[in-house]
N, C-alpha and C positions, 0 to 999 in steps of 0.2 A: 171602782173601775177595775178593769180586770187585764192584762196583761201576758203575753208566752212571750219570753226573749229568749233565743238561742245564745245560747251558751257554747264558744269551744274551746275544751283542755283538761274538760272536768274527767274524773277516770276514777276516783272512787271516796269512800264515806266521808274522807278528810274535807275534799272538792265539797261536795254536798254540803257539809258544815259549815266550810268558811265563805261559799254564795251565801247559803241562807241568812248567816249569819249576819255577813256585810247588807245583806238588805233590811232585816227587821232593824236592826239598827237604826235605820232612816227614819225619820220623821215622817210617819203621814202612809210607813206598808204597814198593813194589817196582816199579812200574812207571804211565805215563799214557799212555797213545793218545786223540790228539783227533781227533775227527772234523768238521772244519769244516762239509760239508756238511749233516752232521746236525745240528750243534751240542748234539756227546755227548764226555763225555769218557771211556772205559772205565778205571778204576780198578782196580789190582791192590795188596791191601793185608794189613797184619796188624792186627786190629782191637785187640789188646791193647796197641797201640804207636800207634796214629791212631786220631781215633774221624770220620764223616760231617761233624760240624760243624768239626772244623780242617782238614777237605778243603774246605769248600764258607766258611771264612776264610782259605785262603789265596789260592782263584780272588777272590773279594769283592774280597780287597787289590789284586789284579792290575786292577781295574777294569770287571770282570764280573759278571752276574747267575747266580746258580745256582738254579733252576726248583724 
């Protein structure tokens, strides 16, 4: 499954690292690309293993808004 969540607060490489990072962390993403300019993060996941809301609780913890 494939997911874009907005993301806002991200502003540069550090942001970038600790999204991504808080999400591959998760059980069940396969993959995150952020897009700082966009302020997107693309989400590649298995939904039976992660569900939307503990992607967008572990950006939260990171000290980010998810749209």
């Amino acid at each position: 499954m494939e997911k874009t969540l907005e993301v806002k607060g991200m502003t540069c490489g550090h942001c970038e690292k600790a999204v991504k990072g808080a999400l591959e962390e998760l059980n069940g993403v396969k993959s995150a690309n952020v897009h700082l300019e966009q302020n997107t993060v693309d989400v590649s996941y298995d939904e039976a293993n992660v569900s939307e809301k503990e992607m967008k609780e572990a950006i939260e913890e990171q000290g980010y808004d998810v749209v």
